[in-house]
N, C-alpha and C positions, 0 to 999 in steps of 0.2 A: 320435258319435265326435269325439275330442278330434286337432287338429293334431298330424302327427307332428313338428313342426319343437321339439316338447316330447319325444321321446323321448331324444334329445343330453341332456339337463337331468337328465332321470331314471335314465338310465344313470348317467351321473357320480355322481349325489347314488347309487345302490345301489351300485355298485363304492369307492366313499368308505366307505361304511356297511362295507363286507366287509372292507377294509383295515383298517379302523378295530377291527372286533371281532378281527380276527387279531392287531392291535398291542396288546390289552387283555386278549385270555384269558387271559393266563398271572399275571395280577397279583388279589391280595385283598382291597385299598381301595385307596384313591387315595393314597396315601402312599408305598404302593410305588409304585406307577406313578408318580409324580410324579418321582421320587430313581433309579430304575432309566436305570441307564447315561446319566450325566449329563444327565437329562432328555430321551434320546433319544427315547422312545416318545409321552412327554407332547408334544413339541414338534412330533412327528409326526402326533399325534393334532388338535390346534390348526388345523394348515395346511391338514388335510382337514375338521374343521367349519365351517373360513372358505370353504373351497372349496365344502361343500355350502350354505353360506347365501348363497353368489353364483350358485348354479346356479337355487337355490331362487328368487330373486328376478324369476328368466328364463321361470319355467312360467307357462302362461297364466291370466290372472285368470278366467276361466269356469272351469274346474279349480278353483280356489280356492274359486269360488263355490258351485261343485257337491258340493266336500268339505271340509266344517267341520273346520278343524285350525290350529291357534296357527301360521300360516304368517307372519305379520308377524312373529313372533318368534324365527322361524327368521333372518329377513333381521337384525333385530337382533342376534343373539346373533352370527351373522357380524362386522356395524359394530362392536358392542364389541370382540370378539378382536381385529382389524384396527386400532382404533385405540387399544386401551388394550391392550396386549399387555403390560406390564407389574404390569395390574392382573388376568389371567385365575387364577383358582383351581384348583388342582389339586381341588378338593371340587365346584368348578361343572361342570368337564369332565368325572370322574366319574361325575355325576351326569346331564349328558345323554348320556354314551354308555351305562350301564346302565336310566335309566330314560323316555328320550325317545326314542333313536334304535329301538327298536325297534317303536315305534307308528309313529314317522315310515316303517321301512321298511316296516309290514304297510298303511300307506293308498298308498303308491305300486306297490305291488303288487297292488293293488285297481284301480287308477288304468289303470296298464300296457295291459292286453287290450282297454281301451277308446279306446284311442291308434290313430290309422291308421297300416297297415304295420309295428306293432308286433314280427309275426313275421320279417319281413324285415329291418327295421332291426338283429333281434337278429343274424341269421345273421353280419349285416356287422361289426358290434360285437363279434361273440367272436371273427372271423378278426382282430383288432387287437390289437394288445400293451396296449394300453389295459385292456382289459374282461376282467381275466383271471380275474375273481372270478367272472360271473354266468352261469357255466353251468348253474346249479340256476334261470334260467330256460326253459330249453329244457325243452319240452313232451314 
């Protein structure tokens, strides 16, 4: 059993993930989405992949060790948006949210059950306006 004091981390980085595809589904490549409503959704989308590569940085390195996954480059790809914000791609963003984040959310969903007090911690987390996305965790 993995520290629950990592559940906080992974809440955020799935509820990021659920915003994230709700702010994406309705576009066909990244062009539109890029250009839709003065880069409303694109910019939205940004704030929450920097948000899950700071969250990302906070899980415990046993975790890490235990499950093979390009986690250093989760933490990067956060440091570049953050500090190169002028140089992020609409083609890069894109592409991790249709072809990354959803590997990223099926290993933390693996991860989850194996966290202590994971059931409880959830109960507390969807009574929150925070966590309004993860109720297709409940069992």
């Amino acid at each position: 059993m993995y520290s629950d004091k990592n559940l906080i981390y992974i809440f955020t980085i799935l509820e990021a993930i659920e915003k994230i595809s709700l702010y994406t589904q309705k576009f066909e490549d990244e062009e539109e989405f890029y250009h839709s409503e003065s880069q409303l959704y694109f910019n939205a989308v940004v704030n929450l992949l920097i948000a899950i590569g700071e969250e990302n940085k906070k899980i415990d390195q046993g975790i890490k060790d235990d499950y093979p996954f390009a986690w250093s480059n989760v933490s990067k790809m956060r440091d570049k948006m953050a500090h190169n914000y002028r140089g992020v791609s609409a083609y890069t963003v894109w592409d991790i949210v249709q072809n990354w984040l959803p590997q990223y959310k099926a290993l933390l969903l693996e991860i989850l059950p194996k966290v202590e007090d994971f059931q409880e911690a959830l109960e507390d987390a969807l009574n929150s306006q925070y966590y309004t996305h993860l109720e297709y965790l409940k069992k």
